[in-house]
BATOR-334644 format. One record per residue (C-alpha): residue in one letter; y negated, x, z. Coordinates in steps of 0.02 Angstrom, whole numbers, padded with zeros to 5 digits, always signed. Example, Ala and Ser with C-alpha at 12.3 -4.5 7.8 and 13.67 -1.06 7.14 Angstrom:
BEGIN
A+00225+00615+00390/S+00053+00684+00357/
This chain:
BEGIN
X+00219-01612-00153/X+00168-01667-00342/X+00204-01545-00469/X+00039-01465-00542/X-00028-01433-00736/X-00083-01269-00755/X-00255-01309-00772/X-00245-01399-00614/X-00205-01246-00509/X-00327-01111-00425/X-00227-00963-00354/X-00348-00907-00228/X-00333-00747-00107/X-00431-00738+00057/X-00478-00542+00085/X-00583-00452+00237/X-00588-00330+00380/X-00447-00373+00517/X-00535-00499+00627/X-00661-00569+00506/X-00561-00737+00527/X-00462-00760+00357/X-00325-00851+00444/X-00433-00978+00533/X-00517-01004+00347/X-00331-01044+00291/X-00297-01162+00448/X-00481-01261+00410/X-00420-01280+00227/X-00272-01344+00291/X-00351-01469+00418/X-00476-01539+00290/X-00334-01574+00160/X-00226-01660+00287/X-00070-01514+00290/X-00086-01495+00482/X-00171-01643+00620/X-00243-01497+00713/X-00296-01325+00685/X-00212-01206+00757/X-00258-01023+00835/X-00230-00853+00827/X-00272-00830+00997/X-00112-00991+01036/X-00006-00909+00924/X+00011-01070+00817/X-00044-01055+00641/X+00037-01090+00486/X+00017-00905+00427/X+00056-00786+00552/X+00216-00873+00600/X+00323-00706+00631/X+00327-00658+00809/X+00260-00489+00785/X+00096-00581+00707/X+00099-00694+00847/X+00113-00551+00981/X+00007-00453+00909/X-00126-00581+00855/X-00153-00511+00685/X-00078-00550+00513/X+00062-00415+00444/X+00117-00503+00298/X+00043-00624+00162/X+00077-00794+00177/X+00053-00936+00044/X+00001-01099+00100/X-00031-01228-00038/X-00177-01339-00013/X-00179-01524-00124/X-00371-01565-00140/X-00453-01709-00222/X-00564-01635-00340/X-00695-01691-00453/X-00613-01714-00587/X-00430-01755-00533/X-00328-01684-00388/X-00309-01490-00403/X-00169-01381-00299/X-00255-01236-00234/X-00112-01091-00196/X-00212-00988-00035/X-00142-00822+00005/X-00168-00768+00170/X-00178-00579+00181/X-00184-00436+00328/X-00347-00346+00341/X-00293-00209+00438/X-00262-00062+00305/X-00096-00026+00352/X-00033-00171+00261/X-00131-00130+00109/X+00051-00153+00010/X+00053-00346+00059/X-00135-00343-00010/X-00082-00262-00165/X+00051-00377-00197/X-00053-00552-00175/X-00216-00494-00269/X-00095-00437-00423/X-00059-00630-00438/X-00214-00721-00384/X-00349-00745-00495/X-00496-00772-00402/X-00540-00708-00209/X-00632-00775-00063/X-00712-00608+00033/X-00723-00684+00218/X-00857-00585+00334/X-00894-00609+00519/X-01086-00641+00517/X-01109-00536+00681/X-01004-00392+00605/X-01076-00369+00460/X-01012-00263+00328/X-00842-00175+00396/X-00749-00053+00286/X-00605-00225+00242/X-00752-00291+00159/X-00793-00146+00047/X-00599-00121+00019/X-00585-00311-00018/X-00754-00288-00153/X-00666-00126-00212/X-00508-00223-00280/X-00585-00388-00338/X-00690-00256-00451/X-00510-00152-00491/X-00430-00305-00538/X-00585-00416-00603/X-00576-00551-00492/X-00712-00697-00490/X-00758-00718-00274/X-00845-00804-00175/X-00904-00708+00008/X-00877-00838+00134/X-00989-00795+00309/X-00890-00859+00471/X-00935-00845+00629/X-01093-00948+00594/X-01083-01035+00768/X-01164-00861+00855/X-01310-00884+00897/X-01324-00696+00869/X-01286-00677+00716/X-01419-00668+00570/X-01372-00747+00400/X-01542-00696+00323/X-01510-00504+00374/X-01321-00492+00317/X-01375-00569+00147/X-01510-00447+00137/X-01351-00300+00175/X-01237-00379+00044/X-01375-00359-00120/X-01410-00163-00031/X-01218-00120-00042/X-01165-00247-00183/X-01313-00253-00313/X-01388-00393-00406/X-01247-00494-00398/X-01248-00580-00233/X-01307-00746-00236/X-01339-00847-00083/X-01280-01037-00131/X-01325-01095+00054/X-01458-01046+00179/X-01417-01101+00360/X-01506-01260+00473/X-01511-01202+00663/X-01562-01341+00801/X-01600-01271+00974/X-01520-01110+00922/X-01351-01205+00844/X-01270-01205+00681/X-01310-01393+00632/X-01308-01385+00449/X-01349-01288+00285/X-01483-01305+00137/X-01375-01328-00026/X-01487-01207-00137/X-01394-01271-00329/X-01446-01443-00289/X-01604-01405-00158/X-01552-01541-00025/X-01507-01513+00154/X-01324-01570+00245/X-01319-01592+00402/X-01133-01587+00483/X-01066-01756+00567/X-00882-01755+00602/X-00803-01560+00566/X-00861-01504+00369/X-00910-01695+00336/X-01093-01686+00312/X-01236-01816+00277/X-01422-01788+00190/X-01561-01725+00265/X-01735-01673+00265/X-01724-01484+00202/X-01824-01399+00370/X-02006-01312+00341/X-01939-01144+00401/X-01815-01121+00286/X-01917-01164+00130/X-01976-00970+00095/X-01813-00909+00083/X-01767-01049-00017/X-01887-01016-00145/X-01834-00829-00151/X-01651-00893-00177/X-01695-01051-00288/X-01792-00931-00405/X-01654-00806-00423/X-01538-00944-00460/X-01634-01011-00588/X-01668-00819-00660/X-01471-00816-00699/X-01453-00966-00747/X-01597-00935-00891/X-01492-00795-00958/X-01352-00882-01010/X-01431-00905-01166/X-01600-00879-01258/X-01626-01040-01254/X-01615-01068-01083/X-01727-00914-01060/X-01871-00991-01149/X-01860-01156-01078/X-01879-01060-00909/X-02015-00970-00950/X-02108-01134-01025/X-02081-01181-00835/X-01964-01315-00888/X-01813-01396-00757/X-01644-01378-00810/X-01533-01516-00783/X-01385-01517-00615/X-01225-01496-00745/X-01336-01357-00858/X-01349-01265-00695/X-01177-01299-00633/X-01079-01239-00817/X-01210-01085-00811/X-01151-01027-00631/X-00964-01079-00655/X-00983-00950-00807/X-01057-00830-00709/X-00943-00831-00554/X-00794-00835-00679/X-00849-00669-00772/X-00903-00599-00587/X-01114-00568-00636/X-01127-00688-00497/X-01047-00694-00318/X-01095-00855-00223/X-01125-00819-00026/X-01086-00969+00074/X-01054-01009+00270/X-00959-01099+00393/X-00899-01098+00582/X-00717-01071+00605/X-00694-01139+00762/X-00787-01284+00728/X-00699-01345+00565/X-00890-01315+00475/X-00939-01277+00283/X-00738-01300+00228/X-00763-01442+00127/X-00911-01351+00029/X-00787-01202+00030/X-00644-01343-00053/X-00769-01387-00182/X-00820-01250-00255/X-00661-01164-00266/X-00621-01327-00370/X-00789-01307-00458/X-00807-01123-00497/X-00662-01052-00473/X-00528-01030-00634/X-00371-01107-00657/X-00239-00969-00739/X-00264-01040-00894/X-00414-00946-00917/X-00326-00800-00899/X-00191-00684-01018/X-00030-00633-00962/X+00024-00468-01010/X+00175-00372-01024/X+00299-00295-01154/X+00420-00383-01271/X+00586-00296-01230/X+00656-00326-01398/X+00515-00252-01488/X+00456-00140-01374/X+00254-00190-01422/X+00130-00261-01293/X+00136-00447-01244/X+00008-00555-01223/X+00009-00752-01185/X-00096-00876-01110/X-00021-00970-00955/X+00045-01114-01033/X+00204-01231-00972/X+00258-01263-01147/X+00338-01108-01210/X+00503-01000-01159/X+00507-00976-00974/X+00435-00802-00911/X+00391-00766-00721/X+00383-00626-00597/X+00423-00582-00432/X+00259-00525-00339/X+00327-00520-00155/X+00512-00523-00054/X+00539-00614+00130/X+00698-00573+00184/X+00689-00646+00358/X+00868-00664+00443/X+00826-00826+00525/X+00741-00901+00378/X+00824-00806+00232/X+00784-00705+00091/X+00658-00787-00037/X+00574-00713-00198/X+00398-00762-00228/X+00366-00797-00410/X+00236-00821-00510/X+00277-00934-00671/X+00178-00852-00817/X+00243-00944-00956/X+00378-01115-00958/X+00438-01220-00849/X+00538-01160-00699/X+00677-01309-00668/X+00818-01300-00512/X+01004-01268-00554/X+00956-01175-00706/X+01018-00967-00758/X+00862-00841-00774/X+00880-00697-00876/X+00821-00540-00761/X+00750-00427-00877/X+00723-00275-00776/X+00900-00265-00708/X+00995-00344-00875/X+01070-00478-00779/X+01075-00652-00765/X+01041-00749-00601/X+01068-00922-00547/X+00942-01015-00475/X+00951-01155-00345/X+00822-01265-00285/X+00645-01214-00336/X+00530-01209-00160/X+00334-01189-00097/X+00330-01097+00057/X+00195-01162+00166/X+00184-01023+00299/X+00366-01027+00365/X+00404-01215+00306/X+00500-01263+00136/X+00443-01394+00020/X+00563-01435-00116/X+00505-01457-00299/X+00535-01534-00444/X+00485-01397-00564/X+00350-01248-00560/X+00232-01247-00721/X+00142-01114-00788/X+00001-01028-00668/X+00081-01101-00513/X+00173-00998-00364/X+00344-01028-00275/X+00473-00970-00199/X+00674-00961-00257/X+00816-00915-00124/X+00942-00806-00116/X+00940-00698-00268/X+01062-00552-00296/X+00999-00440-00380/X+00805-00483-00420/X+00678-00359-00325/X+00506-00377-00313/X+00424-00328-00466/X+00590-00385-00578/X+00522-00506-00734/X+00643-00672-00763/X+00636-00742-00924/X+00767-00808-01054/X+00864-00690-01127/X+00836-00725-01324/X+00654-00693-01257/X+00641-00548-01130/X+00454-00501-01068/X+00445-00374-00944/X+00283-00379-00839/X+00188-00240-00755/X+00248-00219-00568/X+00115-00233-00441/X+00008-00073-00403/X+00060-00021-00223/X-00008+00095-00122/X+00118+00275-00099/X+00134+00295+00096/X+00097+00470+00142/X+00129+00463+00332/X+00286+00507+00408/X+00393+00537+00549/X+00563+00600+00599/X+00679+00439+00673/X+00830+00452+00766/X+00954+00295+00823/X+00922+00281+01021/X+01120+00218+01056/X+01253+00307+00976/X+01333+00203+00831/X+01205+00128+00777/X+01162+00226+00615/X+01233+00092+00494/X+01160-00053+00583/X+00991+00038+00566/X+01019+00093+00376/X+01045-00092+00350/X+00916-00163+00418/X+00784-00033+00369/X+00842-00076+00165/X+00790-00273+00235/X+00620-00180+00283/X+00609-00100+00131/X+00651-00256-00005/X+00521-00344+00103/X+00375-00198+00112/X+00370-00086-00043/X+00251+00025+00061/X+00402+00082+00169/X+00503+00241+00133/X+00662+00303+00226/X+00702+00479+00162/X+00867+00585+00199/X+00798+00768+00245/X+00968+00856+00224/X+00882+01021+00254/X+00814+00996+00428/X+00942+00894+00472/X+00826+00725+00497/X+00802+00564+00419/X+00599+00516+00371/X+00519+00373+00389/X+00353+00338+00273/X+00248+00218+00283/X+00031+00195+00261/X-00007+00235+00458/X+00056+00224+00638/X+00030+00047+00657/X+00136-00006+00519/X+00269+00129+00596/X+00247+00034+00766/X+00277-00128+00696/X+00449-00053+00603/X+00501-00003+00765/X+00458-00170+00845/X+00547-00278+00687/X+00724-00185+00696/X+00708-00209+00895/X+00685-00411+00889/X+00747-00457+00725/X+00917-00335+00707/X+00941-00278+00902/X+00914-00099+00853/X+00824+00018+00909/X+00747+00192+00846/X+00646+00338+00951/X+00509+00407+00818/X+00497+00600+00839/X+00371+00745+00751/X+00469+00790+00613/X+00511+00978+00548/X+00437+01069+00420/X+00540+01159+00294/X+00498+01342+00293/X+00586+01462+00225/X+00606+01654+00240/X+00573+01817+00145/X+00552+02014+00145/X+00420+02116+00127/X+00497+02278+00088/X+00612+02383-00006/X+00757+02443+00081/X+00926+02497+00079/X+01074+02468+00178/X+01263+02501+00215/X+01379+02393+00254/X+01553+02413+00311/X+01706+02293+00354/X+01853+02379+00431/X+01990+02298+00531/X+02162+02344+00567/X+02286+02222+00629/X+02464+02267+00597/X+02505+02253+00422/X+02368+02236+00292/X+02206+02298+00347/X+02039+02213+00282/X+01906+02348+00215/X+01757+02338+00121/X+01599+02442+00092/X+01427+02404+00010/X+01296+02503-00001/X+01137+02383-00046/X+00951+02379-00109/X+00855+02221-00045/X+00677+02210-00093/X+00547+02061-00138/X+00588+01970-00303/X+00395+01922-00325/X+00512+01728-00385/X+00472+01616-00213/X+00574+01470-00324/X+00733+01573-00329/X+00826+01607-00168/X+00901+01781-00252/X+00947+01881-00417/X+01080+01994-00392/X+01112+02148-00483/X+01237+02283-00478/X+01215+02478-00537/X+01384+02545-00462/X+01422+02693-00537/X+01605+02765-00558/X+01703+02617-00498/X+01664+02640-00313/X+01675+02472-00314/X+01799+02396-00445/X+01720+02246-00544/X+01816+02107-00490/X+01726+02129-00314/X+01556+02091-00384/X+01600+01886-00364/X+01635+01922-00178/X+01480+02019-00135/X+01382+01905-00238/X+01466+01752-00150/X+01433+01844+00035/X+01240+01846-00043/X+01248+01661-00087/X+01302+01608+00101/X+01164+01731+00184/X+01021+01633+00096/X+01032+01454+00156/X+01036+01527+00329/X+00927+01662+00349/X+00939+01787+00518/X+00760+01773+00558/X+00735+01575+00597/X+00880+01507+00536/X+00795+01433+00351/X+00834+01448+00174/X+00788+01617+00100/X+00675+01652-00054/X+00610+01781-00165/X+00757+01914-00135/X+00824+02037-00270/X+00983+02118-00195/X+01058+02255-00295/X+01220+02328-00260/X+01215+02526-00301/X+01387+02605-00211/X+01517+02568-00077/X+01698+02618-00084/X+01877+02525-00077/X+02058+02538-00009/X+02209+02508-00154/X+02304+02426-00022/X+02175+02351+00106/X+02027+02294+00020/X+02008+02119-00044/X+01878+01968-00091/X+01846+01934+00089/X+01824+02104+00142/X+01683+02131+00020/X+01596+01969+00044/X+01588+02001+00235/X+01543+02186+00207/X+01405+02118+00118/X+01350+01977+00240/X+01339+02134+00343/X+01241+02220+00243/X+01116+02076+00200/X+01087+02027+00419/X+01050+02214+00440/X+00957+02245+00287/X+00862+02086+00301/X+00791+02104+00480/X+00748+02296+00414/X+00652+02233+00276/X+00482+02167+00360/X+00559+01973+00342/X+00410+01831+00350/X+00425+01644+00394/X+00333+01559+00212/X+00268+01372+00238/X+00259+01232+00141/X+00060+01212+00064/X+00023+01044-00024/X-00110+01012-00118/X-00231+00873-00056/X-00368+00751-00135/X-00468+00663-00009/X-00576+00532-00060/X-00746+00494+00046/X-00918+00409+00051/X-01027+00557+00006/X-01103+00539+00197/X-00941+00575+00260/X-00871+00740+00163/X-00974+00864+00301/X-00843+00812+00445/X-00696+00795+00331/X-00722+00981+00250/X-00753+01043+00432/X-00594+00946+00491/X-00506+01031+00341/X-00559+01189+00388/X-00494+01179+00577/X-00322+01130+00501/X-00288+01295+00413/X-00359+01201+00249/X-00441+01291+00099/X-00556+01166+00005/X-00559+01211-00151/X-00697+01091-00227/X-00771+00920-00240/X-00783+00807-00388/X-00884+00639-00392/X-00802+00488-00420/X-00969+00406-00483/X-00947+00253-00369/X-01016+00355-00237/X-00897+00423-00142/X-00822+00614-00159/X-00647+00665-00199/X-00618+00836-00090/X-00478+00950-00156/X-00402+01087-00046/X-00236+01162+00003/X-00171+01142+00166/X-00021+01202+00276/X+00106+01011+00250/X+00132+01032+00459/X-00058+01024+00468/X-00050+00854+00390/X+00034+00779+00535/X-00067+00631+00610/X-00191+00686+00485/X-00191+00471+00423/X-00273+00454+00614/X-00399+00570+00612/X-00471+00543+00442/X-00492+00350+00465/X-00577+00392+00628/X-00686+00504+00548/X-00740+00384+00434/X-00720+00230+00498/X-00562+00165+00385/X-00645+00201+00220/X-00568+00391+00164/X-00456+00364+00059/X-00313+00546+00052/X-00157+00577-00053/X-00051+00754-00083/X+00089+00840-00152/X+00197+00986-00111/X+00118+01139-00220/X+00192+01302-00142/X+00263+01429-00001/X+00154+01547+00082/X+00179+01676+00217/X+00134+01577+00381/X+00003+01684+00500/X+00084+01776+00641/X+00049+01644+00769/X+00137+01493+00671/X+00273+01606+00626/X+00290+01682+00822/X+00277+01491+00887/X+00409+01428+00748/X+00555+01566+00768/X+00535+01542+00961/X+00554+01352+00952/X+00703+01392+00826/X+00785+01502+00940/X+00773+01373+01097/X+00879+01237+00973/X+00998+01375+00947/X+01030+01384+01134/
């Protein structure tokens, strides 16, 4: 493949619902501009994107894929970078990580569908991030579906913005064609997206008008020039009205809606031209970042002939195919054979060869300019996120955003042995998805596994089975309570034992009572009066108090909140010792303890859940039925609700399920661990049984 100029290069990322047909966008693209001979399917398992076998079993993209597209455009070839992304939401990291380096988007939505929730996510981002788009309508080839109405749906949810380029021609009920609306002529498809002239159709005239005129309406205020030639009912000219829209589709006042028919290879060469025509290259764009040296914000425009700056946006580290770093080149050259400076981990790395990864193929390069993506292998130390540049130089750019994964469950290694294997490969996981967690729960005894939802989790499971021969059973993990007392009392506790030769004796006499501290396990105190107890005992009994508290008698958890004082006991010259005391007082503290009114405490985390207002009804009454206190509800002035409560952490199990199924895939939920408090008599009752039965 040639190498690009920056200004040559459109770094394009194809969003939407899972199913709206992204992928067989990206295999069209690829058809028309002669990378494949035939377009592949999902359905066959063939295309050049979802190339790992979980994709193809599951007939649905997991991971972004970069497929670079060569295009003859209007004015001189371009290289158009398409990332291919997942629209199912558990793969929102993947997402995350392709929209932080593309710089314009093309929405895809399934005519018949409609708006799903992917395509208000996908909307949602472009605005976060301010990328130009384009919606791109598939599915045109149903008879069923209505352009006109799904138009009408896009300027109710999206505003003034929305601006059909295209209006459909239908012949005996099929997609034959479309009315190009910028330069009012009709196409009419021949061979695939090749198209010849035709007679623009009486039917479609009205809603031509309705689109021309709103064209024209944005077009006139560009300028106040153009506003009053408008209104003096004069024409502008083709290019006045292309530059005005390519301005307006750059700064995002104006989305184009266009169509096509997957299936049928139809509309992609319209697509190809106006990504080419309205869409930015990066060097309309700033790159920004800190100067190491300095410590002071950095700013640059892409350009190839400065020092050499790029960043990693994304990690494959496939064990039949390698590991690979995605980069994105913001400033320089990147050549082969050369050393990179790695700012973020102060080391230097040595690069190889210099590749484009087409799906799961290799292309070598040359060199990468400015603007353009690539991929280098075998790093050592360079993680996604990590900034290369020279070291007299050192930039670091902002990592991508990714979203924190807040479900979890417990995992356990299914053959004995295996634990290292399964550490191993999980860290693969984890360079590879940044939305994966593996946490070691000492406590509980259990190793966690977080990730954005079950499906993700499924397709862990599924990876270390086929790709590293391991495999791991996914359990409900435990919650960490933790015990306390209720009440003041006072104990005795004794230690005698005779055994030939020195005896062991110890007595305490102790005070337990609440400390009102739930962060402190204990305070000890001692008010011994008259040396009952000689002094260099206290260690012991305070030592006996330390080893009660990680274990307490009711449940077998960590204690909190206990103030133990020690007020009398008595000694032997001969037999007493440290030991004596400190299992006197272990004595003490089991009897005591029980005595005392102890209660099981649970973990309560404080929740925000974020909702379309129509929504917050079910979720507050969901909340409620989960032991949740909602505490109140804030707009977040883009129309949707952020609901704060407190909740019980165990009630948050499979809580990711319910709430997308409550509304549809849109709430949004996030939480933290706030406090302990004293579990009702039911949990507690069900908890110290279940306890009691792992004992056994």
């Amino acid at each position: 493949m040639n190498v690009y100029g920056t200004s040559q290069i459109r770094n394009v990322v194809l969003l939407g619902h899972g199913g709206a047909g992204k992928t067989t966008v990206a295999e069209a693209m690829a058809l028309l501009t002669g990378v494949t001979k035939r377009m592949g399917k999902v359905t066959d398992g063939n295309t050049i994107s979802d190339y790992d076998k979980e994709e193809i079993k599951r007939q649905f993209s997991i991971s972004t894929s970069l497929i670079p597209l060569e295009y003859k455009g209007e004015d001189g070839p371009i290289k158009i970078n398409l990332l291919d992304t997942p629209g199912f939401f558990d793969f929102v990291g993947e997402v995350e990580e392709a929209v932080s380096v593309a710089d314009a988007a093309v929405i895809v939505v399934n005519c018949k569908a409609g708006i799903e929730v992917g395509t208000e996510k996908a909307w949602e981002l472009c605005e976060k991030f301010n990328l130009p788009r384009i919606i791109f309508v598939t599915n045109m080839d149903d008879d069923h579906a209505s352009y006109r109405e799904l138009v009408l749906k896009l300027e109710t949810r999206f505003g003034r913005k929305i601006a059909p380029f295209q209006l459909p021609i239908r012949e005996n009920e099929k997609f034959v064609g479309f009315v190009n609306v910028v330069k009012m002529a009709g196409r009419r498809f021949t061979n695939l997206s090749d198209y010849e002239e035709c007679e623009i159709p009486e039917y479609v005239q009205k809603n031509l008008g309705i689109a021309r005129e709103a064209l024209m309406e944005a077009v006139a205020e560009t300028s106040e020039e153009y506003m009053e030639r408008y209104f003096s009912g004069e024409e502008f000219t083709q290019e006045e009205i292309s530059n005005a829209l390519r301005t307006f589709v750059i700064d995002g006042s104006i989305v184009p809606v266009m169509m096509g028919s997957g299936i049928n290879c139809q509309g992609f060469r319209v697509l190809l031209q106006a990504i080419d025509k309205y869409f930015p290259s990066p060097d309309k764009y700033e790159c920004v970042g800190v100067d190491v040296s300095t410590g002071e914000r950095f700013t640059a425009k892409y350009n190839d002939n400065v020092s050499l700056s790029a960043r990693v946006f994304k990690t494959i580290a496939d064990p039949f195919i390698g590991k690979y770093s995605l980069i994105k080149v913001c400033t320089g050259t990147l050549k082969p054979d050369s050393v990179v400076y790695n700012v973020n981990k102060d080391a230097e790395e040595k690069i190889g060869k210099i590749y484009l990864l087409r799906g799961k193929d290799q292309i070598d390069v040359p060199e990468l300019k400015a603007g353009d993506i690539g991929a280098v292998a075998k790093l050592n130390v360079t993680q996604t996120g990590d900034t290369m540049a020279v070291r007299t130089a050192p930039i670091v750019y902002h990592k991508p955003q990714i979203s924190t994964p807040y479900t979890y469950m417990a995992y356990k290694a299914v053959n004995k042995g295996d634990d290292d294997k399964i550490s191993s490969a999980l860290a693969k996981l984890m360079e590879e998805d940044l939305t994966l967690k593996v946490v070691n729960d000492a406590e509980n005894r259990q190793a966690l596994i977080y990730a954005i939802g079950d499906q993700q989790l499924d397709v862990v499971v599924s990876k270390l089975q086929t790709r590293y021969k391991v495999d791991i059973a996914l359990d409900k993990p435990k919650f960490a309570f933790r015990e306390t007392l209720k009440k003041k009392v006072k104990v005795q506790g004794k230690h005698k034992k005779q055994s030939g030769g020195h005896g062991q004796y110890g007595d305490v006499i102790m005070e337990f009572e609440p400390s009102g501290d739930l962060e402190t396990p204990y305070i000890f105190e001692e008010k011994v009066f008259g040396g009952s107890v000689p002094k260099n005992y206290f260690p012991a009994v305070e030592k006996g108090l330390q080893d009660c508290v990680l274990k307490g008698p009711l449940a077998g958890y960590p204690v909190v909140g206990l103030k133990a004082t020690l007020l009398d006991g008595s000694y032997h010259p001969v037999d007493s010792s440290e030991m004596a005391f400190k299992m006197a007082t272990i004595l003490a503290f089991k009897k005591g303890f029980m005595d005392a009114g102890p209660v099981l405490l649970e973990p309560i985390a404080s929740l925000k859940v974020t909702v379309p207002d129509k929504f917050t009804g079910d979720v507050m009454g969901d909340l409620n039925r989960r032991r949740g206190r909602v505490l109140g509800m804030n707009s977040d002035h883009h129309g949707k609700q952020i609901i704060e409560a407190d909740i019980p952490m165990s009630e948050l199990f499979g809580y990711n399920t319910d709430l997308r199924s409550m509304t549809g895939g849109i709430g949004l939920y996030e939480y933290e661990f706030a406090r302990y408090e004293q579990a009702p008599g039911d949990v507690q009752k069900k908890e110290v049984e279940a306890r009691a039965k792992e004992e056994e």
